[in-house]
DRENGU-128518 format. One record per atom (N, C-alpha, C, O): residue number from 1; x, y, z; atom name. Coordinates in pm, 1 decimal. Layout:
N
NUM	X	Y	Z	CA
...
% end
This chain:
95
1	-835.5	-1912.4	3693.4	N
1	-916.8	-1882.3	3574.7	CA
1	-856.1	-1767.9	3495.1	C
1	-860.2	-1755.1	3372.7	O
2	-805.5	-1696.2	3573.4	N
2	-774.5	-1510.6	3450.7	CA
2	-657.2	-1562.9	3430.9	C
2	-639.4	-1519.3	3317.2	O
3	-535.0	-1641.1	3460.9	N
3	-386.6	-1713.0	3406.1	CA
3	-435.6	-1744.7	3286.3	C
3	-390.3	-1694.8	3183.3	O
4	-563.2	-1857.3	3288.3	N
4	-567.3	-1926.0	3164.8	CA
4	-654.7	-1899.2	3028.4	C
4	-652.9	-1950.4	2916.4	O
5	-741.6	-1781.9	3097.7	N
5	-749.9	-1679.7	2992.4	CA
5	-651.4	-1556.3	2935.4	C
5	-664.4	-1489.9	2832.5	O
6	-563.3	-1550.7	3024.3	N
6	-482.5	-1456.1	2951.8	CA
6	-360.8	-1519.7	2884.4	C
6	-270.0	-1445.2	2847.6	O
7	-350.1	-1679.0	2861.7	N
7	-281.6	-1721.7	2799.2	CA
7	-350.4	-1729.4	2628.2	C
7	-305.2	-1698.7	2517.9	O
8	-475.1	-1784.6	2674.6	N
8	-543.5	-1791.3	2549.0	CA
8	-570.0	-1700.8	2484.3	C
8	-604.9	-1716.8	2367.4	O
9	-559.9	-1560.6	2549.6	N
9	-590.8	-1441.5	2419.5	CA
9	-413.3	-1427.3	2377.8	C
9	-386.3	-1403.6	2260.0	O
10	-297.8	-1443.0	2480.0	N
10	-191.1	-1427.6	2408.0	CA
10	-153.6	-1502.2	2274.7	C
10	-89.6	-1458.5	2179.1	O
11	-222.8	-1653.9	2297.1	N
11	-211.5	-1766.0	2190.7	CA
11	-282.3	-1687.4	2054.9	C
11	-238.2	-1699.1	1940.5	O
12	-393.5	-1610.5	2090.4	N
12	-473.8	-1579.5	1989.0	CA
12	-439.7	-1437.7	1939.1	C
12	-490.5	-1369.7	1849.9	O
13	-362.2	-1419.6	2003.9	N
13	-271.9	-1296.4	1966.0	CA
13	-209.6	-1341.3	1821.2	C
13	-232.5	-1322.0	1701.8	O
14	-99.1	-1426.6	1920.0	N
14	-51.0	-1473.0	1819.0	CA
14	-71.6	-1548.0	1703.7	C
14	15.8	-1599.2	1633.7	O
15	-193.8	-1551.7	1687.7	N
15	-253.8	-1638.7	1565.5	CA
15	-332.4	-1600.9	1481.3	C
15	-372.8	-1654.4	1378.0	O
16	-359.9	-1478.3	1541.5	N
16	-463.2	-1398.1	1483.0	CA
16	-414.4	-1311.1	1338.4	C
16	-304.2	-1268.8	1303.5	O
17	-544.3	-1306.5	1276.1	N
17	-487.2	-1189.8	1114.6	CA
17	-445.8	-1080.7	1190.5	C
17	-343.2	-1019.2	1161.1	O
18	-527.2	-1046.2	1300.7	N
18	-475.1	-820.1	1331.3	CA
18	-335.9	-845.3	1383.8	C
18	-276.0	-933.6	1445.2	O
19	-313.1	-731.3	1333.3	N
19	-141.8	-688.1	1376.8	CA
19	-104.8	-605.6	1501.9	C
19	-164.1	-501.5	1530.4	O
20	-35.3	-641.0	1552.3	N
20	18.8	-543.1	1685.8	CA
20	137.1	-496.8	1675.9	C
20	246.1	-542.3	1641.1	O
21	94.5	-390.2	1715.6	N
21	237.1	-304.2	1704.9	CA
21	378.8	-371.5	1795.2	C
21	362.5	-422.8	1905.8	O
22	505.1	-362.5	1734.3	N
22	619.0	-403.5	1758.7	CA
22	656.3	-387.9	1921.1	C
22	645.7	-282.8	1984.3	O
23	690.3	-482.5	1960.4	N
23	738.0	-438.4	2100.1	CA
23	841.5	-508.0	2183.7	C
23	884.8	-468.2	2291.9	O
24	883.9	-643.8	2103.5	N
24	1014.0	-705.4	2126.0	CA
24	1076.3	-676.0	2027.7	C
24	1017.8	-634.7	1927.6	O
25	1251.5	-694.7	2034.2	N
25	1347.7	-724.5	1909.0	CA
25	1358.3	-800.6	1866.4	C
25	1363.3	-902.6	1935.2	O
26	1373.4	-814.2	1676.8	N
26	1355.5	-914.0	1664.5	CA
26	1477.7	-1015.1	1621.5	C
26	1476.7	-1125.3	1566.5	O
27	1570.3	-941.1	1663.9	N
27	1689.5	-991.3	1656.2	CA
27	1704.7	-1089.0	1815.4	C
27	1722.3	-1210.5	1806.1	O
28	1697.7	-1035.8	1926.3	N
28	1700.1	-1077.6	2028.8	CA
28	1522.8	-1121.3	2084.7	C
28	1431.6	-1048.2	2123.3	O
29	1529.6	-1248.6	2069.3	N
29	1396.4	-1254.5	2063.1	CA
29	1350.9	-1262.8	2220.4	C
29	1395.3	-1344.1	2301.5	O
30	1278.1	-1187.5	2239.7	N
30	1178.1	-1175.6	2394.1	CA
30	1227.7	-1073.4	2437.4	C
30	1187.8	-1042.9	2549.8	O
31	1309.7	-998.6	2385.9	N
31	1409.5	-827.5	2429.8	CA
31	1301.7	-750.2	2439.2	C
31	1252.7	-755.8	2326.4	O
32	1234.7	-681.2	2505.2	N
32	1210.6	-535.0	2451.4	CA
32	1267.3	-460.0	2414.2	C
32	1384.0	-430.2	2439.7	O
33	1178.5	-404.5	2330.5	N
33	1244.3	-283.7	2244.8	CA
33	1297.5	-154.7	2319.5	C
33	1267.6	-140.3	2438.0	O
34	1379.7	-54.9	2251.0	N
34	1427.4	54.1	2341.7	CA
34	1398.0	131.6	2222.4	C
34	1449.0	102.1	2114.3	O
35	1284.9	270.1	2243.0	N
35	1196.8	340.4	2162.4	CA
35	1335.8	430.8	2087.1	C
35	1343.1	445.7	1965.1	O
36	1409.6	469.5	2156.4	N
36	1567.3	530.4	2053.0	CA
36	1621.1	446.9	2014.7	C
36	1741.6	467.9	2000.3	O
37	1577.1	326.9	1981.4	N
37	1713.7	249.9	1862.4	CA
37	1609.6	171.1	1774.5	C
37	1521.2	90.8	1804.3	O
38	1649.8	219.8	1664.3	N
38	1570.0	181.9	1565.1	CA
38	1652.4	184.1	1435.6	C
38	1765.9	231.6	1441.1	O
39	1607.4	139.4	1326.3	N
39	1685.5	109.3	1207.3	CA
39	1529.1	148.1	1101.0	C
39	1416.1	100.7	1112.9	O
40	1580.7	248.6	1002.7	N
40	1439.9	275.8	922.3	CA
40	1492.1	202.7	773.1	C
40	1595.6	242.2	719.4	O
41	1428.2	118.4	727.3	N
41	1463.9	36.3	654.4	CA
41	1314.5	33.2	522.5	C
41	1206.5	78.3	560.5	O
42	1324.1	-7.8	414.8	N
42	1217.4	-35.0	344.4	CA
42	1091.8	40.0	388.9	C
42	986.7	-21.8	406.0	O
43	1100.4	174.4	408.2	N
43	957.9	263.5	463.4	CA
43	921.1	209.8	568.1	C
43	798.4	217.0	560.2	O
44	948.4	155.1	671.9	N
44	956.9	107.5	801.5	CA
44	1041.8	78.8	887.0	C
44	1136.7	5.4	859.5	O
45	1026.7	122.4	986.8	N
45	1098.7	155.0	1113.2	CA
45	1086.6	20.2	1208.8	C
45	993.4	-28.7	1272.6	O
46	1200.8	-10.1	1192.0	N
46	1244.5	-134.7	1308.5	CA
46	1278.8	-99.0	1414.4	C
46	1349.8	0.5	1400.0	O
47	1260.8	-142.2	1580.8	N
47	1305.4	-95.7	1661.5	CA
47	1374.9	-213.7	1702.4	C
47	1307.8	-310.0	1665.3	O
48	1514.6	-263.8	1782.3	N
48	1609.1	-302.4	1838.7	CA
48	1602.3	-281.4	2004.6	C
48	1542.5	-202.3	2077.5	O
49	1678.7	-374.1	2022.9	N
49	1702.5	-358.2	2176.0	CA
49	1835.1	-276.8	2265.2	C
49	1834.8	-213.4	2370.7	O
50	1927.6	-307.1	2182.5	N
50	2070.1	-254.4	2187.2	CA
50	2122.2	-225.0	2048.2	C
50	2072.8	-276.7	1947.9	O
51	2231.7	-133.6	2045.5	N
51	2301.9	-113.0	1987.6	CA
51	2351.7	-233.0	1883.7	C
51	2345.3	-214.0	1762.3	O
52	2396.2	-343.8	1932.8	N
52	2452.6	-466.7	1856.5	CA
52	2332.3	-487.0	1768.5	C
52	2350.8	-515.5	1650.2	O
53	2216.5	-475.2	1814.4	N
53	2102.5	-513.9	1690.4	CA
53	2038.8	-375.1	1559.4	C
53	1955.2	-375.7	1469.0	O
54	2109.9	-298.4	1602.2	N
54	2070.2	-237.3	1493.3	CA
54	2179.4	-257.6	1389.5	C
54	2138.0	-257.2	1273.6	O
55	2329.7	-278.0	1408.9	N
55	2411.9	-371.2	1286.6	CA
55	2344.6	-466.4	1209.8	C
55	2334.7	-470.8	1087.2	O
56	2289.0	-559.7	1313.4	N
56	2221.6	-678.7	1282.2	CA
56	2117.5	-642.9	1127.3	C
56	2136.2	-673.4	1009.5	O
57	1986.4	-552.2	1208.7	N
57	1890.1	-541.2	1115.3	CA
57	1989.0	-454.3	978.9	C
57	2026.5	-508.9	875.1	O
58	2008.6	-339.0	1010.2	N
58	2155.5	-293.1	898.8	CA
58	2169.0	-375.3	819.5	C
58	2126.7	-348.5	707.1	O
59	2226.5	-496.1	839.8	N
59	2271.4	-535.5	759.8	CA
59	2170.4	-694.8	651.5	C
59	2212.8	-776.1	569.3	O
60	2042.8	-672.9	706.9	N
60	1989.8	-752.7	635.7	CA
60	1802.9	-709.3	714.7	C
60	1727.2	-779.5	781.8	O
61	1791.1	-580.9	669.4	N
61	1629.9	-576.1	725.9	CA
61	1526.0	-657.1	592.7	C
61	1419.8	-702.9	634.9	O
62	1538.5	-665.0	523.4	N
62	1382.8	-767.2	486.1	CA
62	1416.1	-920.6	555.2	C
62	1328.6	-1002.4	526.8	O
63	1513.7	-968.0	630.7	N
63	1498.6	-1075.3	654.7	CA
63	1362.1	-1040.3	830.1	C
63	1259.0	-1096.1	867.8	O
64	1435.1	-937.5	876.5	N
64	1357.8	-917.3	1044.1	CA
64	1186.1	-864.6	969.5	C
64	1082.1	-909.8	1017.5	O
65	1185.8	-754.7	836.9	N
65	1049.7	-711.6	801.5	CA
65	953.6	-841.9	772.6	C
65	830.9	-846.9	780.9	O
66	1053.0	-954.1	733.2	N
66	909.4	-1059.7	678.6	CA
66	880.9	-1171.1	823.6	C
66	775.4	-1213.3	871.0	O
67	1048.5	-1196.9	870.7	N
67	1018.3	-1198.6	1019.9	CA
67	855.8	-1214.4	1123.1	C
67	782.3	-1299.9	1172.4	O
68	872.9	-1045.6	1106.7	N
68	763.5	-1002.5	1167.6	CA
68	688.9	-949.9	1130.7	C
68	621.5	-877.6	1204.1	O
69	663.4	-962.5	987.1	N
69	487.8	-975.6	950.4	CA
69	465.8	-1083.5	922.4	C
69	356.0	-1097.8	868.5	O
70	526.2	-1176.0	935.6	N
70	463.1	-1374.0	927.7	CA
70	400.4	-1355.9	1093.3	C
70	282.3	-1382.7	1115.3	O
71	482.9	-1313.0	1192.6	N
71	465.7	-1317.2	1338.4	CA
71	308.4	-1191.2	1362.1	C
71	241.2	-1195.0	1465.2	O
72	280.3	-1098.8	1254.0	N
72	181.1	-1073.9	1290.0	CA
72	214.5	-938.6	1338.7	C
72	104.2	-899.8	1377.3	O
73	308.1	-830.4	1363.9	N
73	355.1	-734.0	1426.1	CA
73	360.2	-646.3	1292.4	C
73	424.0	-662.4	1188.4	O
74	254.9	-531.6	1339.5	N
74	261.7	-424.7	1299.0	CA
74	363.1	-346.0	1254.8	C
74	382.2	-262.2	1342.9	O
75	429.4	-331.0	1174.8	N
75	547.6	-212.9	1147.7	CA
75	524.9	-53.5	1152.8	C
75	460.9	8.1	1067.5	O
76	573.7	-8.1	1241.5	N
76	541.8	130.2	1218.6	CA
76	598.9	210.1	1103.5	C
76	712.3	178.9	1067.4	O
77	530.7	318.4	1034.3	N
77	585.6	357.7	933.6	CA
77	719.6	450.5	993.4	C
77	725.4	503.4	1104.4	O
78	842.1	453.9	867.4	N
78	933.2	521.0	891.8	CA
78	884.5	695.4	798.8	C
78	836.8	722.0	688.4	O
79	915.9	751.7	881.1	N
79	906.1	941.1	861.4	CA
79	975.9	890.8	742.5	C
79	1043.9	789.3	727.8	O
80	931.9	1019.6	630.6	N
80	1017.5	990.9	532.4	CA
80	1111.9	1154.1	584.7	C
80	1086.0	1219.3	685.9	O
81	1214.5	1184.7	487.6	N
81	1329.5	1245.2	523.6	CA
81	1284.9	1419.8	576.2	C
81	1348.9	1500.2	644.0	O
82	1180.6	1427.8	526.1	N
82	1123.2	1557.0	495.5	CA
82	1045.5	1587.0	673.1	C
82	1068.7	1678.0	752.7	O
83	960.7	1480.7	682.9	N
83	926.4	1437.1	857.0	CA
83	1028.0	1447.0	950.8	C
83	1011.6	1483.7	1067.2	O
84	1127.6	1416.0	902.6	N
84	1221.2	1367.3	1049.8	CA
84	1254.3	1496.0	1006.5	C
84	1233.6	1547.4	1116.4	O
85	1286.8	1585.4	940.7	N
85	1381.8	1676.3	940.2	CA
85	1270.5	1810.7	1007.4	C
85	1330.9	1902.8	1062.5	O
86	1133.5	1819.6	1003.3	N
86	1036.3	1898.6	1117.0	CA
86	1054.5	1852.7	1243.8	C
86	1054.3	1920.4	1346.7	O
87	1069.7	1739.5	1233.2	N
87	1060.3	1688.6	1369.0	CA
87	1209.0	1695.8	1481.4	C
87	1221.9	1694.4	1603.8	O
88	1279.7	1701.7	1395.6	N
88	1417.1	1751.8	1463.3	CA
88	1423.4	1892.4	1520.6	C
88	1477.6	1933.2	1623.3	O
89	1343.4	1964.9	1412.9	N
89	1379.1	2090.3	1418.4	CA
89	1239.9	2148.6	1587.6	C
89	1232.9	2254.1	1650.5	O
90	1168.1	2032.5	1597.6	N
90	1101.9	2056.9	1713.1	CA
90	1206.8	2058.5	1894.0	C
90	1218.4	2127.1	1995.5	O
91	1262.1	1923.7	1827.8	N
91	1341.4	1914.8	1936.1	CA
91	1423.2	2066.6	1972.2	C
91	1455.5	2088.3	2089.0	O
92	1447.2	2147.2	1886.4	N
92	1506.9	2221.5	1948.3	CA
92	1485.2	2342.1	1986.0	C
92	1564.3	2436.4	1986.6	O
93	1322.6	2337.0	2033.8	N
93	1304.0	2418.1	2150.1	CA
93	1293.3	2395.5	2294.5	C
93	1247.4	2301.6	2359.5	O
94	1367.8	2547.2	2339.2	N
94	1437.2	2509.6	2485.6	CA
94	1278.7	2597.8	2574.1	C
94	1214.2	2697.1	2540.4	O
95	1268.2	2524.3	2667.2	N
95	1133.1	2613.9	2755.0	CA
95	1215.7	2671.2	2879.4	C
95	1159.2	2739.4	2964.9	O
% end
């Protein structure tokens, strides 16, 4: 019984209007993602699985952005330049 309900909410996952946040590549499809490789493209942040896929998205991200908002996956927003550049400057405290 819980197999074949947890197929049917995945189905309805996938079919559903709400969006879920990104969590395969969508270059390599069924990859998980690896939270340091990402490509920030069109005010959104793509994440990749390897290295070889962030060329990939590089070199053509609105094809992976419409991708995966037809598929229903949330895009996280990309920091704009001003963000990442606080946020760097966090990293570099040493405890």
């Amino acid at each position: 019984m819980k197999k074949g309900l947890l197929v049917a909410m995945l189905l309805g996952a996938a079919t559903a209007a709400f969006a879920a946040p990104q969590t395969t590549c969508p270059v390599m499809k069924g990859n998980k993602i690896n939270p340091k490789l990402y490509v920030d493209a069109e005010g959104v942040r793509i994440y990749v699985c390897c290295g070889g896929c962030v060329g990939k998205v590089k070199a053509d991200p609105a094809k992976y952005i419409e991708q995966m908002k037809a598929e229903g996956v949330e895009l996280e927003k990309a920091p704009s330049a001003k963000d990442a550049k606080s946020t760097a400057d966090h990293g570099q405290h040493h405890h």
